[in-house]
VEXDREN-2710 file (C-alpha; in Angstrom, 1 decimal):
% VEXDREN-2710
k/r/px/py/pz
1/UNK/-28.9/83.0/-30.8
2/UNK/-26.2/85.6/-30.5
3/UNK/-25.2/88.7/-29.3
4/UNK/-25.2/92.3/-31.2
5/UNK/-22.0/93.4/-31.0
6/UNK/-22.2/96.8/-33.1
7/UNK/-24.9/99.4/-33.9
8/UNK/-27.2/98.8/-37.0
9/UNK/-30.0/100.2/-38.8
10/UNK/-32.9/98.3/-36.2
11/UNK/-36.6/98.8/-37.0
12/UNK/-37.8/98.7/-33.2
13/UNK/-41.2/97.7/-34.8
14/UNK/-39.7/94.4/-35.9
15/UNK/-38.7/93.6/-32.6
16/UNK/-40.3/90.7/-29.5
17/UNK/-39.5/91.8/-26.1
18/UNK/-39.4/89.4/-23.6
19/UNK/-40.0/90.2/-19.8
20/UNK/-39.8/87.2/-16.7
21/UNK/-39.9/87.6/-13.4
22/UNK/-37.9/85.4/-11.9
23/UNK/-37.6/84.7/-8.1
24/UNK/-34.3/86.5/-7.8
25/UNK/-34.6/88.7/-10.6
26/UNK/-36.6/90.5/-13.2
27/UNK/-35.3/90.3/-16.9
28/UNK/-36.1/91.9/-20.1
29/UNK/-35.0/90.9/-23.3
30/UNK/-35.2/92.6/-26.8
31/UNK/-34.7/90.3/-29.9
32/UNK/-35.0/90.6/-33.8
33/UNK/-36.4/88.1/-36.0
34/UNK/-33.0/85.5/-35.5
35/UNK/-33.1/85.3/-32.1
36/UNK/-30.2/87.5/-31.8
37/UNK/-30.8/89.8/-28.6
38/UNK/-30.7/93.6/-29.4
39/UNK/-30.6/94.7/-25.8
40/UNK/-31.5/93.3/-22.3
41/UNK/-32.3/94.9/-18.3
42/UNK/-32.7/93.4/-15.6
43/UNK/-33.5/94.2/-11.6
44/UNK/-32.8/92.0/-8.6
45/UNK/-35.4/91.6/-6.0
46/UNK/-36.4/89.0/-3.3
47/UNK/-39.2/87.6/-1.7
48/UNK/-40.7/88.3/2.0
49/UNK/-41.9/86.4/4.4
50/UNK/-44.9/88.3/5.6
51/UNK/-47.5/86.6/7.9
52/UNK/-46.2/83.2/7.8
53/UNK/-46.8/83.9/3.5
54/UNK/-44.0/84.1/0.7
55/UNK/-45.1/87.1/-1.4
56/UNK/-44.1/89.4/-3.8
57/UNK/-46.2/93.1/-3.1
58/UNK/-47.8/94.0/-5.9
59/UNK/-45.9/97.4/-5.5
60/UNK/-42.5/95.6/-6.3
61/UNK/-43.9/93.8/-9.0
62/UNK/-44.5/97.0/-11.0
63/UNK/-42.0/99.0/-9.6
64/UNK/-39.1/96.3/-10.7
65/UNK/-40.9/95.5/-14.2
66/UNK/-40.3/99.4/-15.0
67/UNK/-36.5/99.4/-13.3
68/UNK/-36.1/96.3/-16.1
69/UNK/-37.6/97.9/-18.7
70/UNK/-35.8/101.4/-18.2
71/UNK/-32.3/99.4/-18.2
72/UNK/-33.1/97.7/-21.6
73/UNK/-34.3/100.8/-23.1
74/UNK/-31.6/102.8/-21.5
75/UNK/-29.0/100.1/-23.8
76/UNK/-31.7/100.2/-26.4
77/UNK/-30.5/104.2/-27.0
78/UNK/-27.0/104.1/-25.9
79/UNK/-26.5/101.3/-28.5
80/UNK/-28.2/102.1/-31.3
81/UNK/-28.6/106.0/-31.0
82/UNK/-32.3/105.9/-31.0
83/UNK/-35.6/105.5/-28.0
84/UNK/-37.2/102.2/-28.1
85/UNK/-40.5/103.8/-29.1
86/UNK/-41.9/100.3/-30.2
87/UNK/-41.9/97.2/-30.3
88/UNK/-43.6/94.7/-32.4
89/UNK/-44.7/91.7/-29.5
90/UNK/-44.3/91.4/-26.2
91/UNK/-44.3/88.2/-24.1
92/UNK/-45.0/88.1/-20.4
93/UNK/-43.2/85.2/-17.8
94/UNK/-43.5/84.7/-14.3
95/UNK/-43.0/82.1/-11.5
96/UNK/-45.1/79.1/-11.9
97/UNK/-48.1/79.3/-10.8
98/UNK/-49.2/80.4/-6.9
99/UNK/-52.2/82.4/-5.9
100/UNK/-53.4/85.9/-7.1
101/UNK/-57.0/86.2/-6.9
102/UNK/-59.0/89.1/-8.3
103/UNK/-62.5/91.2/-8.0
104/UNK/-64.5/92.2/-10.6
105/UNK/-62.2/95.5/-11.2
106/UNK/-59.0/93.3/-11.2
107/UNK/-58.0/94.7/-8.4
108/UNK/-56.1/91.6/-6.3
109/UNK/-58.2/90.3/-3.4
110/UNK/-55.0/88.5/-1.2
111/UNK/-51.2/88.8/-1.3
112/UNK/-49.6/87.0/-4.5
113/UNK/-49.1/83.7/-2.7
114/UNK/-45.5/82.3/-4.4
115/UNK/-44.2/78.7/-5.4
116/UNK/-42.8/78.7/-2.0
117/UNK/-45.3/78.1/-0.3
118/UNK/-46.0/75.0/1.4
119/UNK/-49.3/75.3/3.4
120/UNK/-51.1/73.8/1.0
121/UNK/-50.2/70.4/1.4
122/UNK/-54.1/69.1/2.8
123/UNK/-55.6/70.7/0.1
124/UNK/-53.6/69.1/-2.6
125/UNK/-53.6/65.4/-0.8
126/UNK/-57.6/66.2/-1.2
127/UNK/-57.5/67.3/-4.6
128/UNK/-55.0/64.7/-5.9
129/UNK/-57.3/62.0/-4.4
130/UNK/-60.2/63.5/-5.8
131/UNK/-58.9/64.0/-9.6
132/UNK/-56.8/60.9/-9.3
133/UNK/-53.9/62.9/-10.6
134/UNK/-50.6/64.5/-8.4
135/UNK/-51.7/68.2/-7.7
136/UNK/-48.9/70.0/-6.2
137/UNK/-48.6/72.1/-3.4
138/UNK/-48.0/75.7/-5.6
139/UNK/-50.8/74.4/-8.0
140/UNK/-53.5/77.4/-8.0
141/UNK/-56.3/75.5/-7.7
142/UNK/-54.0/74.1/-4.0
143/UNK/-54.3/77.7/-2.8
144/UNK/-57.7/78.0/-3.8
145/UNK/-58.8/75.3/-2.0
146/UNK/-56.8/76.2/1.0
147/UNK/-58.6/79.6/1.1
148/UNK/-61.9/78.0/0.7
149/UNK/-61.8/75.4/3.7
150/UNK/-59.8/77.9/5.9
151/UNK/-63.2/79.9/5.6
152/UNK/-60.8/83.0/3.9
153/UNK/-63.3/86.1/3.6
154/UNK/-62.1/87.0/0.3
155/UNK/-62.5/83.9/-1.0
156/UNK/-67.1/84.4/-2.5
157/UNK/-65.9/87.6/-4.1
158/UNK/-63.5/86.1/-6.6
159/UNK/-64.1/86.7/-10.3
160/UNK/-61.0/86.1/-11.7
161/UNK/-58.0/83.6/-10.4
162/UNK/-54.8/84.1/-11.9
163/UNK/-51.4/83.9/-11.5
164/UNK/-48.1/86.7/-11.8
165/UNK/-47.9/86.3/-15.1
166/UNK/-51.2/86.2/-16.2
167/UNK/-51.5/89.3/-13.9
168/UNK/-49.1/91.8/-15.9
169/UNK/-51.0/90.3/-19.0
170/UNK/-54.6/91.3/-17.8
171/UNK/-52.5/95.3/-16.7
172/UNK/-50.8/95.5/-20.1
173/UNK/-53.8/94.2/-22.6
174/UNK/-57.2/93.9/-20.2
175/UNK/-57.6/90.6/-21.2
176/UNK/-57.7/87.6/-18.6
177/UNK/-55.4/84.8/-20.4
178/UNK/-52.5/82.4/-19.8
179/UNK/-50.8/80.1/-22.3
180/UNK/-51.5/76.5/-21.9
181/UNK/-47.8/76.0/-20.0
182/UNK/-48.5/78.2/-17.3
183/UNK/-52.4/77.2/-17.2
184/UNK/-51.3/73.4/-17.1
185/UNK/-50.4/74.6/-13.4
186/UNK/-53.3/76.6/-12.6
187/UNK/-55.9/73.2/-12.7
188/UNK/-55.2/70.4/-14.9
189/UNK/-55.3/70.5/-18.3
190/UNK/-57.5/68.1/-20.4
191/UNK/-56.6/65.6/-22.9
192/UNK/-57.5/68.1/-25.5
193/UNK/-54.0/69.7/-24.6
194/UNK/-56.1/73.3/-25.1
195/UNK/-59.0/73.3/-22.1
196/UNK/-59.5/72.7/-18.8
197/UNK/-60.9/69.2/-17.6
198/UNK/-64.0/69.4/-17.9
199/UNK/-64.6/66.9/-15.6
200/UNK/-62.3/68.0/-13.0
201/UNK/-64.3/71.4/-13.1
202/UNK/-67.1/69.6/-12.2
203/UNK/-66.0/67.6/-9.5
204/UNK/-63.8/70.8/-7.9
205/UNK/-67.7/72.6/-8.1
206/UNK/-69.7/69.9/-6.4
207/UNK/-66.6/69.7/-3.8
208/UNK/-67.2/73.2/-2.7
209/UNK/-69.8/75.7/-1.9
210/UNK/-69.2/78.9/-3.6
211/UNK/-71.4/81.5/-5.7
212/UNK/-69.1/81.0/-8.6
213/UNK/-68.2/78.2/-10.8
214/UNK/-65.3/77.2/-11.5
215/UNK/-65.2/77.7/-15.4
216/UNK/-66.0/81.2/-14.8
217/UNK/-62.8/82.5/-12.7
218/UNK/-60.3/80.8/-14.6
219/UNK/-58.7/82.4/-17.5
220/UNK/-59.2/81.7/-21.0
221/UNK/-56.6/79.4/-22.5
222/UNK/-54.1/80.0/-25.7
223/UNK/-51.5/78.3/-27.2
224/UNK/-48.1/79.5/-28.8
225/UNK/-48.5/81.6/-31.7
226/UNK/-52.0/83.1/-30.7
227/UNK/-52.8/86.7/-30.4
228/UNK/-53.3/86.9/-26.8
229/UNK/-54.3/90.8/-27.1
230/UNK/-53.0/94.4/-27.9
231/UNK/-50.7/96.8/-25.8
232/UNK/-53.3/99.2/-24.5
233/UNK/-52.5/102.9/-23.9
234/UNK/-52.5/102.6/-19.9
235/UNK/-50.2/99.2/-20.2
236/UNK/-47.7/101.4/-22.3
237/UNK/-48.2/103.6/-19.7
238/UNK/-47.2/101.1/-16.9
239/UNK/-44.3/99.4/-18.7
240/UNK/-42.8/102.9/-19.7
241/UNK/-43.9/105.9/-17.5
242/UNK/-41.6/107.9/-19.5
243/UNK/-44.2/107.6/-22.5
244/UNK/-41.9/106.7/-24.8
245/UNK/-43.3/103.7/-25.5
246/UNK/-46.3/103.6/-27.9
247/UNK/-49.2/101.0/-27.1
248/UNK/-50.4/98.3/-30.2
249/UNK/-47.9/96.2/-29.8
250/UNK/-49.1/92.5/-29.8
251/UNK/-48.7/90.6/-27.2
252/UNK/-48.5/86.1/-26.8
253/UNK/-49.8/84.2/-24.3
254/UNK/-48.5/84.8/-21.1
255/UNK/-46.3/81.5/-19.7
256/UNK/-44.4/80.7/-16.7
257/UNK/-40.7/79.9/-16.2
258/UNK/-41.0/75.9/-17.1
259/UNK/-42.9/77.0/-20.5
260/UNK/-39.8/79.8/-21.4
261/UNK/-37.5/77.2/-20.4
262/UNK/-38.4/74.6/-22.8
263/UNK/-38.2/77.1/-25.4
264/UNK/-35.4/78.5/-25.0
265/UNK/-33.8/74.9/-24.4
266/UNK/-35.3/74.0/-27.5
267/UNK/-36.9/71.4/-26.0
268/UNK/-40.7/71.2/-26.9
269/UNK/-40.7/68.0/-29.2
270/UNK/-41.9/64.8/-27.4
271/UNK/-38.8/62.7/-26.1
272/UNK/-36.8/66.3/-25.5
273/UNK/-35.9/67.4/-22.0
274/UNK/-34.8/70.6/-19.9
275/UNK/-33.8/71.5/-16.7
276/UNK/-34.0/75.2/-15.3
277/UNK/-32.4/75.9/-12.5
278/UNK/-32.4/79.1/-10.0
279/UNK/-34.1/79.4/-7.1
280/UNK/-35.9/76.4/-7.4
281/UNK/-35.3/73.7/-10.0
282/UNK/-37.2/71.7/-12.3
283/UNK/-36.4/68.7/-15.0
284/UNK/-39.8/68.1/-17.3
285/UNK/-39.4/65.9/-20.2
286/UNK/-42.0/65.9/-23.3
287/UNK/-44.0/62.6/-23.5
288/UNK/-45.6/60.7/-26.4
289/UNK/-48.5/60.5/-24.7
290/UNK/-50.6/61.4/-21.7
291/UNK/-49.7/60.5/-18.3
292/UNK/-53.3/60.1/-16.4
293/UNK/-51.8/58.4/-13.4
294/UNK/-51.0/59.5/-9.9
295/UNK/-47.1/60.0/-9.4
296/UNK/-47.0/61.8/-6.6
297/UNK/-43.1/63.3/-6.7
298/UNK/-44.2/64.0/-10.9
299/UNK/-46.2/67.4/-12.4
300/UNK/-48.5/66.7/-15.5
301/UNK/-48.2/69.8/-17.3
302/UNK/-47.8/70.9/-21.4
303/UNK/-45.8/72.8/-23.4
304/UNK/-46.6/76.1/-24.3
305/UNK/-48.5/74.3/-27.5
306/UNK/-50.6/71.7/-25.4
307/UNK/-48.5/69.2/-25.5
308/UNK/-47.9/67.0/-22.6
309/UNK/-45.3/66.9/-20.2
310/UNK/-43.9/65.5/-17.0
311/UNK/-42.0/67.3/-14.6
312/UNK/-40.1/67.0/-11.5
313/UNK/-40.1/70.4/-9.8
314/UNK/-37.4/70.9/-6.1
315/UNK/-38.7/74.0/-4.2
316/UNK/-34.7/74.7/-3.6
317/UNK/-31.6/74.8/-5.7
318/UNK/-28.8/77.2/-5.4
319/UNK/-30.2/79.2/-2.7
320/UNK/-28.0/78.3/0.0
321/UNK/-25.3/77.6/-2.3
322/UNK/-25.1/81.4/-3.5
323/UNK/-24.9/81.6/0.5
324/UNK/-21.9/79.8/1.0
325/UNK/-20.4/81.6/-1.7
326/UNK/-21.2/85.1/-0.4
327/UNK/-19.6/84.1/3.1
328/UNK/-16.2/83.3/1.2
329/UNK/-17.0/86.8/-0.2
330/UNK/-17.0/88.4/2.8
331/UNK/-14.0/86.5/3.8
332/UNK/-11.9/87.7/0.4
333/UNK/-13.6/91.5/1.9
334/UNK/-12.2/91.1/5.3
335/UNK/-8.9/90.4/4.4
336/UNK/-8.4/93.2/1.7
337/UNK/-8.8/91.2/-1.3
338/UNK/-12.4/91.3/-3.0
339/UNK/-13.2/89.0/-5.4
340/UNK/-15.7/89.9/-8.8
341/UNK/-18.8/87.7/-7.4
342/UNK/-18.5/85.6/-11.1
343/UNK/-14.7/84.6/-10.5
344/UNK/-15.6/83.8/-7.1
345/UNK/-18.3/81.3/-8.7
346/UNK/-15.7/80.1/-10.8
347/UNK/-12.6/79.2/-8.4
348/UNK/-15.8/77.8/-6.1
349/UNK/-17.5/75.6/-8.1
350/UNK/-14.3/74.6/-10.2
351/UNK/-12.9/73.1/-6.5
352/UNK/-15.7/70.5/-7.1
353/UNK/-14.0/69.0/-9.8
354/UNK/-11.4/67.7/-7.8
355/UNK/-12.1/64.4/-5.2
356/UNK/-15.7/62.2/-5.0
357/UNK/-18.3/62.4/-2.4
358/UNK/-17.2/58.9/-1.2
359/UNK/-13.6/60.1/0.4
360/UNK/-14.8/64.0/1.3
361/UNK/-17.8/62.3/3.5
362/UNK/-19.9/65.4/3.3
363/UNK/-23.6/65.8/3.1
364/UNK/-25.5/68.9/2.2
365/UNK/-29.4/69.9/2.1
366/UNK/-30.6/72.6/0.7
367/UNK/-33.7/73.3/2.2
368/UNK/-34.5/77.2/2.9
369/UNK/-38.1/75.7/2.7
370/UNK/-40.3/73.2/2.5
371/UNK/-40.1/71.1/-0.2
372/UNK/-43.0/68.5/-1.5
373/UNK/-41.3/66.4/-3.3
374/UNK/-39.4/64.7/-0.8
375/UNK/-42.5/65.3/1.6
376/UNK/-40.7/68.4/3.7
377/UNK/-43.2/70.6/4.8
378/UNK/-40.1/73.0/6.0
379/UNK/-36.9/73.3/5.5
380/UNK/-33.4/74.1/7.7
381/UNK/-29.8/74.4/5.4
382/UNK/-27.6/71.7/6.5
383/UNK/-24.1/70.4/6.3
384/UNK/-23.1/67.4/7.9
385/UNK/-19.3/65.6/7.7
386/UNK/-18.1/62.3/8.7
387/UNK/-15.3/62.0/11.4
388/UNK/-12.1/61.1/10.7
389/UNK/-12.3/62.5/6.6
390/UNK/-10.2/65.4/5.7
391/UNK/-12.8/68.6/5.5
392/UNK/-11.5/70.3/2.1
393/UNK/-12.5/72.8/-0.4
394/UNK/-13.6/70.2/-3.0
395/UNK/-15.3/68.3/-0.5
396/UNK/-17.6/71.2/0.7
397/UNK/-18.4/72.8/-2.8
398/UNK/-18.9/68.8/-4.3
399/UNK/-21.0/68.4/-1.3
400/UNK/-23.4/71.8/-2.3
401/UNK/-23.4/71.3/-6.2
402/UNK/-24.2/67.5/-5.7
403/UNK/-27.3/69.1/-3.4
404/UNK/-28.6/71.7/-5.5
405/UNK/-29.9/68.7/-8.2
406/UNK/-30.6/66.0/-5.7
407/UNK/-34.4/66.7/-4.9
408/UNK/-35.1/67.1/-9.3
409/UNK/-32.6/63.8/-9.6
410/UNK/-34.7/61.4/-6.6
411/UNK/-38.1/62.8/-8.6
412/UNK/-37.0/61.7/-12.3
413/UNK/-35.7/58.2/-10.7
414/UNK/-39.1/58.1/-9.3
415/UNK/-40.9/59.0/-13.0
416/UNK/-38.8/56.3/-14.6
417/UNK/-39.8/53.6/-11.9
418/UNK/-43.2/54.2/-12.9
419/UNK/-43.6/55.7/-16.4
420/UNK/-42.3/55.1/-20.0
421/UNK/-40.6/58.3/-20.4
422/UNK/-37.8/58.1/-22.7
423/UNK/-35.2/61.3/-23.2
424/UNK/-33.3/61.6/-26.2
425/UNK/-31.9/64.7/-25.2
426/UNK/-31.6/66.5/-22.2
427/UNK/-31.0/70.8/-21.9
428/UNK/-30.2/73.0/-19.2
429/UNK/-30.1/76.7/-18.0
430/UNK/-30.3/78.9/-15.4
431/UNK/-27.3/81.3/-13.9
432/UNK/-25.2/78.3/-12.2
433/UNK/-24.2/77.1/-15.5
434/UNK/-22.1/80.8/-16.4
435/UNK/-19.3/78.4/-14.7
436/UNK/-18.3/75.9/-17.4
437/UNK/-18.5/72.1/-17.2
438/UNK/-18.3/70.7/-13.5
439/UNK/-22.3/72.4/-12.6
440/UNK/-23.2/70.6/-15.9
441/UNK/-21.2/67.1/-15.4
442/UNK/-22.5/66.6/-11.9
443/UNK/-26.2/67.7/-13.3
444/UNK/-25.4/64.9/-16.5
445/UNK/-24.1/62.3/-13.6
446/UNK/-27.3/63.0/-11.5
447/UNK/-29.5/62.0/-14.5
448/UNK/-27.4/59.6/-15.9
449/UNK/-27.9/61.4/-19.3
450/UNK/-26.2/63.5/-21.2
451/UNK/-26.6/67.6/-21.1
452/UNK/-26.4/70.0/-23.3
453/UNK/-26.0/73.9/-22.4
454/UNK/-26.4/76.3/-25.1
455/UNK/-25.4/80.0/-25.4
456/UNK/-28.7/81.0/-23.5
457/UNK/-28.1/79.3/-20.6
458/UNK/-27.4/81.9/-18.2
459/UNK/-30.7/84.1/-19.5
460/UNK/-32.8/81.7/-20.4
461/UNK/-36.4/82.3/-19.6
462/UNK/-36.1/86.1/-20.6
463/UNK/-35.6/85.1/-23.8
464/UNK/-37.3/82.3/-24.2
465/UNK/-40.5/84.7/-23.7
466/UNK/-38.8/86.7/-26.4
467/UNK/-39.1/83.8/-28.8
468/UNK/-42.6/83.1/-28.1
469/UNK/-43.3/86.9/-28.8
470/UNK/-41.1/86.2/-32.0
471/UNK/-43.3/83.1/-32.8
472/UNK/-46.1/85.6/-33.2
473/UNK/-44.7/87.6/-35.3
474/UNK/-42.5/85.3/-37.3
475/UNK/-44.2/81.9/-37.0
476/UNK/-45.2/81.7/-40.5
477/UNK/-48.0/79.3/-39.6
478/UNK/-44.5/77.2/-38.5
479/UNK/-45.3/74.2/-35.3
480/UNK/-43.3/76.1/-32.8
481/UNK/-40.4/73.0/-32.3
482/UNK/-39.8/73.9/-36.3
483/UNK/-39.9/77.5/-36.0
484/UNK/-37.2/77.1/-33.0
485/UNK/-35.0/74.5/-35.3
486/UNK/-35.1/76.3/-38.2
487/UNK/-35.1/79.6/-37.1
488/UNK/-33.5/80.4/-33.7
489/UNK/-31.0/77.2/-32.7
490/UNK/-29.9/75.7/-36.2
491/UNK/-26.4/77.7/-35.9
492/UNK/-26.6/78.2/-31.5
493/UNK/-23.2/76.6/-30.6
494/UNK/-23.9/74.1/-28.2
495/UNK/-21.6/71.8/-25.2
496/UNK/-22.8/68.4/-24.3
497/UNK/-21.6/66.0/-21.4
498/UNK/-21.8/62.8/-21.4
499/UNK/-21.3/61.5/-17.5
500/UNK/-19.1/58.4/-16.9
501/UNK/-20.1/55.1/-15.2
502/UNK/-18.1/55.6/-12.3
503/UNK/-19.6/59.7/-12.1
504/UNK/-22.9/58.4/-12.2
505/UNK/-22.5/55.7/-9.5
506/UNK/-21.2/58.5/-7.0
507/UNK/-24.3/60.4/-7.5
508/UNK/-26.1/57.7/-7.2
509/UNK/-24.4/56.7/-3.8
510/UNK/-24.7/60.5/-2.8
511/UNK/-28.1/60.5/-3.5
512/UNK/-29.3/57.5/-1.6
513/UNK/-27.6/59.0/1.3
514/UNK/-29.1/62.1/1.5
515/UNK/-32.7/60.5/1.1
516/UNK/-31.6/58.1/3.8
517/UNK/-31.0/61.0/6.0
518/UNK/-33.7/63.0/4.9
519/UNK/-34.9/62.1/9.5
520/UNK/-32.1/64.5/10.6
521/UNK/-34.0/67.4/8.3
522/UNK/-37.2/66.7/9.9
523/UNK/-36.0/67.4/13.1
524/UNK/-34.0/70.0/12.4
525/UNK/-36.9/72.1/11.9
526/UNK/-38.8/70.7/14.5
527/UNK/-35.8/71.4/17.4
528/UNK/-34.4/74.5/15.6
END
């Protein structure tokens, strides 16, 4: 994948646009038939609180979806002299899972009930039990059931349950779909790798008492490289309200961020890994076969083609490290000397590299909320030190990077105590690795693997929704992991870390410490 660098004759028509929306951002990204990306928006938003609820209003949704759109088309024209008039597919990608349920005119019948959310956590106990499989907390079919016993009014006049991405889809085409990534987390996914459990459905039916069935609310299922529907003239409409944009555009299956990530990782053959990492984090690795066991710290979920995958999802990553690093921004303000918010990153996070977690005696959690797999049902930041070290730079910014991974690091450690999951390579993206090598090391030392980032590692998910959209187009009845090695990442320059002994026995320390402590964070948020 690379970058275009000077105007060329571009047929918009033979173009994939790729749009995600992110926790922290909304991206869009326009690609040709290499990979190489023709143009790219983006608009930064945030989540509320509202009710004791993270959401997203719907309002924001659209209205940041068109601000992303306008700023790629607005390069689109200033690049290449032309309007973005067309494109030839469009992929859709939104934050895993949650809760967005919807009446018979699609209309949304609650608040879009986020990832963050950790109020679910009877529900999927119940459900787990019942399926004999983990069901996490953000799991749609956890909020459903969490509507359902909490006696929610809206709850017998649902006729379709979706999730943000899948919600964009159904405004853009009409059709109610997901790919089989992002459905993975809406219920569990059968053996088939391509349909729901049947079984599952039928147990989740006789469990409750509702005037629908299950089958009949969840979306239909597709897999990379299917024709998940056409632009219609109203979703042209809503992506573009200039009217530029024409409608018949084809669109792929709908995923959410894990699904982009393993594409654009390149990491959707079995025994390939990935880690994506933002807001929230997540390591999933491609297995040879079907995990049907309960792990409670590990997903069960698939790859955008079916196949299966585990995955170790943290509810918080760089959150209150990008907080940190804005108060030394306000600092470099108040003294008259502002610093580019990048560079700031840089001299930061470069600090780490100096010193070990043993001498700075620092501990850091992360916790802006809850997070399930280290059984948190809420969260407080935290930065502890031990007397009678020197309190340093390093120490501090060692302390936050080595927290950011920790929750992802203690689930994989858990996967490989009770699963054969081997990893012959390991990827990562997400916006902390723009700063080179000491994000990447520590994450290598944390999973005592090597790491590999690639040139898509700050963008990732945008355009690994591209490359699905591409897929459609350009698949050549291809398997996606060869259209993605022989198409997109057979030139992509790429920088691997391989961790030491002595880095990975730091983390290791570090990270029995901060699950040894994991007490303090309890009552932090009970006292505070």
């Amino acid at each position: 994948m690379t970058s275009a660098t000077t105007p060329a004759d571009t047929d918009s028509a033979g173009t994939a646009l790729g749009v995600e929306f992110g926790s922290t951002r909304i991206k869009a990204v326009l690609i040709d038939a290499t990979g190489t990306v023709l143009a790219d928006g983006g608009f930064t938003w945030e989540n509320e609180l509202v009710d004791g609820v993270w959401t997203y209003s719907m309002g924001a949704v659209v209205a940041g979806m068109q601000a992303a759109y306008a700023d790629l088309a607005d390069r689109y024209r200033e690049h290449y002299g032309t309007p973005l008039s067309e494109v030839g597919a469009i992929g859709i990608s939104g934050m895993m899972h949650g809760y967005l349920p919807l009446d018979a005119d699609g209309e949304p019948l609650a608040a879009f009930r986020t990832w963050r959310n950790t109020f679910t956590q009877d529900s999927s106990h119940t459900l787990s039990e019942l399926f004999g499989l983990n069901i996490p907390q953000r799991w749609s079919i956890a909020h459903l059931h969490h509507a359902i016993t909490h006696g929610e009014e809206h709850v017998t006049r649902i006729a379709h349950l979706t999730t943000l991405a899948g919600y964009i889809h159904y405004r853009l085409t009409g059709r109610h779909i997901l790919g089989a990534g992002e459905a993975s987390g809406v219920f569990p996914i059968g053996p088939d790798g391509r349909s729901f459990d049947v079984g599952m459905l039928d147990a989740f039916d006789q469990l409750v008492d509702m005037p629908w069935q299950l089958a009949d609310i969840l979306p239909e299922i597709a897999l990379a490289g299917q024709d998940a529907g056409r632009l219609t003239s109203a979703g042209a409409r809503l992506l573009d309200p200039t009217g530029t944009l024409r409608p018949g555009a084809k669109l792929c299956p709908p995923e959410g961020d894990a699904g982009t990530g393993m594409v654009a990782t390149n990491s959707v053959r079995p025994r390939t890994g990935n880690v994506s990492a933002g807001t929230s984090a997540f390591a999933m690795i491609v297995l040879e076969q079907p995990l049907r066991s309960l792990v409670e710290q590990i997903d069960l979920v698939a790859t955008p083609s079916g196949a299966p995958v585990a995955m170790a999802h943290a509810n918080n990553c760089t959150s209150d490290l990008n907080a940190w690093v804005e108060v030394f921004s306000q600092f470099a303000d108040a003294i008259g000397h502002p610093i580019q918010r990048g560079t700031l990153f840089d001299v930061l996070l470069g600090s780490a590299a100096e010193g070990n977690m043993d001498d700075a005696g620092v501990l850091s959690y992360n916790f802006l909320s809850g997070d399930a797999i280290v059984s948190l049902p809420q969260g407080r930041p935290l930065t502890l030190r031990r007397p009678g070290t020197r309190f340093t730079l390093a120490g501090l910014m060692r302390s936050h990077l080595f927290a950011a991974f920790a929750s992802m690091a203690y689930g994989l450690k858990i996967l490989k105590q009770n699963a054969d999951a081997p990893i012959d390579s390991m990827f990562a993206h997400g916006g902390i690795f723009k700063t080179p090598e000491i994000p990447q090391r520590v994450l290598a030392a944390a999973f005592d693997t090597p790491v590999s980032v690639g040139q898509a590692a700050a963008e990732g998910g945008a355009w690994g929704m591209a490359l699905l959209a591409g897929f459609l187009l350009w698949g050549d009845d291809l398997p996606l992991e060869d259209y993605l090695d022989e198409r997109i990442f057979a030139d992509l320059t790429v920088t691997t870390i391989t961790p030491t002994a002595a880095e990975v026995a730091e983390y290791d320390r570090y990270l029995e410490r901060f699950v040894a402590a994991l007490p303090l964070e309890r009552t932090a948020t009970e006292v505070f």
